[in-house]
C-alpha positions as CSV (number, residue, x, y, z in Angstrom):
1,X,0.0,0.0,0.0
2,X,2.8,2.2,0.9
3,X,4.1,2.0,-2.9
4,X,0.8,2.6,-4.2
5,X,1.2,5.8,-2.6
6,X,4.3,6.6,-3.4
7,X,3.7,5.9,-7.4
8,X,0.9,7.9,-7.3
9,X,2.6,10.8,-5.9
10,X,5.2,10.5,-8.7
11,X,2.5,10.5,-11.1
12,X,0.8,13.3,-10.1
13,X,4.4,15.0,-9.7
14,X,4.9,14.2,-13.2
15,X,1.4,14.8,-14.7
16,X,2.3,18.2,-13.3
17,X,6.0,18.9,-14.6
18,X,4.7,17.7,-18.1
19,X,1.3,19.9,-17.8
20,X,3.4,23.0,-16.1
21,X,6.8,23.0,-19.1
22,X,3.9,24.0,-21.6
23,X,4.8,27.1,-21.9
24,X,2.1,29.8,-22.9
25,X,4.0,32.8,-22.9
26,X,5.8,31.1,-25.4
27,X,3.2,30.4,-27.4
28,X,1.8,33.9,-27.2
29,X,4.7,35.8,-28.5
30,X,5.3,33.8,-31.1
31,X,1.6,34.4,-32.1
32,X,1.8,37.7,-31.9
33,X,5.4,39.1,-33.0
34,X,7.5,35.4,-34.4
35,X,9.7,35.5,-32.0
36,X,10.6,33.6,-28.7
37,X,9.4,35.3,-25.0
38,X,13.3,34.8,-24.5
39,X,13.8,37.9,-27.2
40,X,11.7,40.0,-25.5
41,X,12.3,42.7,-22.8
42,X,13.6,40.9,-19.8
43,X,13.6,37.6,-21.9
44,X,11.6,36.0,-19.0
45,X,8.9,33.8,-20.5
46,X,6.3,34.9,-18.2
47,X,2.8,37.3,-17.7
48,X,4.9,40.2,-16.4
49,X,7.2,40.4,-19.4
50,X,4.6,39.8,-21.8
51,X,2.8,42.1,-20.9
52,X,5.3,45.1,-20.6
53,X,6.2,44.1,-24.1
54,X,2.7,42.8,-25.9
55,X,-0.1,45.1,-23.6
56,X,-2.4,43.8,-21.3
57,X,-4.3,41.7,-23.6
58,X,-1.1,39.1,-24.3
59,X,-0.3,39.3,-20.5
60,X,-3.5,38.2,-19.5
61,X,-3.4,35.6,-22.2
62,X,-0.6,34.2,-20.8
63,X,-2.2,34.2,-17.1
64,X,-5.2,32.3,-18.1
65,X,-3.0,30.0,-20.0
66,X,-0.7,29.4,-17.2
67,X,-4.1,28.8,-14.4
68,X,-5.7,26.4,-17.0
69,X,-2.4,24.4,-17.3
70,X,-2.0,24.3,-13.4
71,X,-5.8,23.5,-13.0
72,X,-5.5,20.6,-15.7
73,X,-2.8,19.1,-13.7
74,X,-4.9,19.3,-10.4
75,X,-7.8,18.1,-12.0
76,X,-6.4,15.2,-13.5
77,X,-4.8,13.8,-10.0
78,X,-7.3,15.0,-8.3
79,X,-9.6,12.4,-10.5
80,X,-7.5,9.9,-10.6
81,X,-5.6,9.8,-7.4
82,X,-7.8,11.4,-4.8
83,X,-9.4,8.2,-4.0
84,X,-6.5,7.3,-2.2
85,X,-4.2,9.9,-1.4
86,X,-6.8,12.6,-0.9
87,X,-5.8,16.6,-0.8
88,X,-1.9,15.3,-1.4
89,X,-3.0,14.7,-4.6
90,X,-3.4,18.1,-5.5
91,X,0.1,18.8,-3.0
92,X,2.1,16.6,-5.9
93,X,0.0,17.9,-8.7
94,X,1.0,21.2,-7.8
95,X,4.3,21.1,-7.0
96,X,5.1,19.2,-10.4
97,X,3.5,22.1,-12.4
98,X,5.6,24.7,-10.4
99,X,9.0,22.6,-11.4
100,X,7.8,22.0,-15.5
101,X,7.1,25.3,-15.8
102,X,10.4,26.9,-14.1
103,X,12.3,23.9,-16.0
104,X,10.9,22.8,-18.4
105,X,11.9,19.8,-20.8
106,X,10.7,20.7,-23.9
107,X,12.2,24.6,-23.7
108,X,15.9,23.1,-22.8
109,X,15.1,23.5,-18.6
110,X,15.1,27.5,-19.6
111,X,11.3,28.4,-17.9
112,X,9.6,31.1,-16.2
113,X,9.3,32.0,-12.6
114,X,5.8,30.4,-11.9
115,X,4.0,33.3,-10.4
116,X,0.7,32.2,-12.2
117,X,1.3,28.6,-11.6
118,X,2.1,29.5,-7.6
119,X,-1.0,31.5,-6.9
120,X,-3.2,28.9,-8.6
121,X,-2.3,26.1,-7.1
122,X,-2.1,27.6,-3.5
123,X,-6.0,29.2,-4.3
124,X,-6.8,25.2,-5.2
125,X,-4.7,23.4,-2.6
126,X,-5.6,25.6,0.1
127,X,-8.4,27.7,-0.6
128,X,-9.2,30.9,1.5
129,X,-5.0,30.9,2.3
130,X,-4.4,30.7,-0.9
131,X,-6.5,34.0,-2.1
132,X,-5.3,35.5,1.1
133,X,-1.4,34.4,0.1
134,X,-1.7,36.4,-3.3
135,X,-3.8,39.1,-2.1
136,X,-0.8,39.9,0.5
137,X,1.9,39.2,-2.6
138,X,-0.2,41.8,-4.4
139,X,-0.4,44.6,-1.8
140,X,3.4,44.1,-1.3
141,X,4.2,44.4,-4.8
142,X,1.5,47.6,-5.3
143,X,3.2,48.7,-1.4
144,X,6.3,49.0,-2.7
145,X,6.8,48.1,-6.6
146,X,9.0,45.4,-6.4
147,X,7.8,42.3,-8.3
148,X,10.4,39.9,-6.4
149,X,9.1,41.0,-3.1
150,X,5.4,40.3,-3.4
151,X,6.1,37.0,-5.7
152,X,8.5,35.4,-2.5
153,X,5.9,36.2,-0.2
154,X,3.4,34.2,-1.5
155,X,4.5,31.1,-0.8
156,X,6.4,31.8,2.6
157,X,2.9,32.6,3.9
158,X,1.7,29.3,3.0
159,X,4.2,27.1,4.4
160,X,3.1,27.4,8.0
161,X,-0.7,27.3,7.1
162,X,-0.2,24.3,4.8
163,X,2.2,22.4,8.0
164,X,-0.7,23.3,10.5
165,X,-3.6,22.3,8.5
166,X,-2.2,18.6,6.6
167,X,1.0,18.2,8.1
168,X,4.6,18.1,7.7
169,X,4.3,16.7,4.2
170,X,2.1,19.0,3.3
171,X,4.6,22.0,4.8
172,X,7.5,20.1,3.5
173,X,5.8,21.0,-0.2
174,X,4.9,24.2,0.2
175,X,8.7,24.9,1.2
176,X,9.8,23.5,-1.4
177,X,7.3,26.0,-4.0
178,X,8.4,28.6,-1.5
179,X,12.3,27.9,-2.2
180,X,11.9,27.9,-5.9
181,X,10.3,31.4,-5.7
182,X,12.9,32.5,-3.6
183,X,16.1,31.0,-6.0
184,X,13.8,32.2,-8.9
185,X,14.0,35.7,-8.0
186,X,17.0,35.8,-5.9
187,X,18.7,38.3,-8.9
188,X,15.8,40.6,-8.1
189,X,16.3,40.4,-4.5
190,X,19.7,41.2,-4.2
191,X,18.6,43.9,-6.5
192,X,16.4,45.3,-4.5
193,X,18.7,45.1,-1.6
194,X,21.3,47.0,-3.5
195,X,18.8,50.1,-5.1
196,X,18.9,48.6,-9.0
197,X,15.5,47.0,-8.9
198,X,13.1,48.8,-11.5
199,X,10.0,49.1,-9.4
200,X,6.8,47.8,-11.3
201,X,4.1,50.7,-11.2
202,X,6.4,53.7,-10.9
């Protein structure tokens, strides 16, 4: 029974990384201008560059199509593994679609920073802590204008909930999400510790 459990978790792990490397900012450049996310602005393929470079429109595109792929992921485990390990299912899920999508396989392990992905899974893993998480990550950002500040927080404020409410597996996860936000935007960070950060809405 308790390699049953264990595949399962590496299929919903994988379900995810395979869902979350789909990259749709990708996708929406290309659509719109030819070119790779990677040769525009920042080069980051994700909802923030796209839409400093391609308007609000393409930025939002890219959001939805990050949530769907995240939600797709979690659905799928969800249906298929639930049954038997329950609300870890969408833990693993999760956590896959953060890695694919920050390292992905079919983009050469070059990904995004999994904002989107983060604050989607967190709002379906753990519901009114998850809105809360991103609704804090958004007043920080809007507080002070840094993007790296408000992304990091997000998923720092869920580890504790996420230990409290399913345990240490469950808080073991969410540190793990929250560690990848942090390495993710560990350039900004320093930046804004050393004054060079551009701040988003000034």
């Amino acid at each position: 029974m308790r390699e049953y459990g264990f595949c399962l978790r590496a299929i919903c792990l994988l379900t995810g990384y395979l869902l979350g490397g789909v990259l749709t900012a990708e996708a929406v450049a290309r659509s719109l201008t030819g070119q790779s996310a990677r040769a525009l602005g920042t080069g980051n393929p994700g909802m923030a560059n796209i839409m400093a470079q391609l308007g609000k429109p393409a930025g939002f595109a890219v959001l939805a199509g990050d949530a769907a792929k995240t939600v797709l992921a979690v659905w799928f485990c969800v249906r298929y593994a639930a049954p038997e390990l329950g609300r870890t299912a969408v833990l693993y899920a999760g956590l896959g679609a953060i890695l694919g999508h920050n390292w992905p396989l079919w983009h050469g392990f070059r990904g995004g920073k999994g904002v989107a992905v983060t604050c989607t899974w967190l709002i379906l893993y753990l519901p009114v802590t998850g809105i809360l998480c991103c609704i804090a990550g958004g007043a920080a950002t809007i507080l002070w204008g840094y993007l790296p500040v408000g992304a990091v927080l997000i998923p720092l404020l869920a580890v504790p909930v996420a230990a409290i409410q399913y345990g240490t597996e469950a808080g073991l996860g969410t540190a793990v999400a929250a560690a990848v936000m942090v390495g993710r935007h560990a350039k900004g960070l320093r930046g804004v510790w050393q004054g060079r950060e551009p701040r988003f809405f000034r």
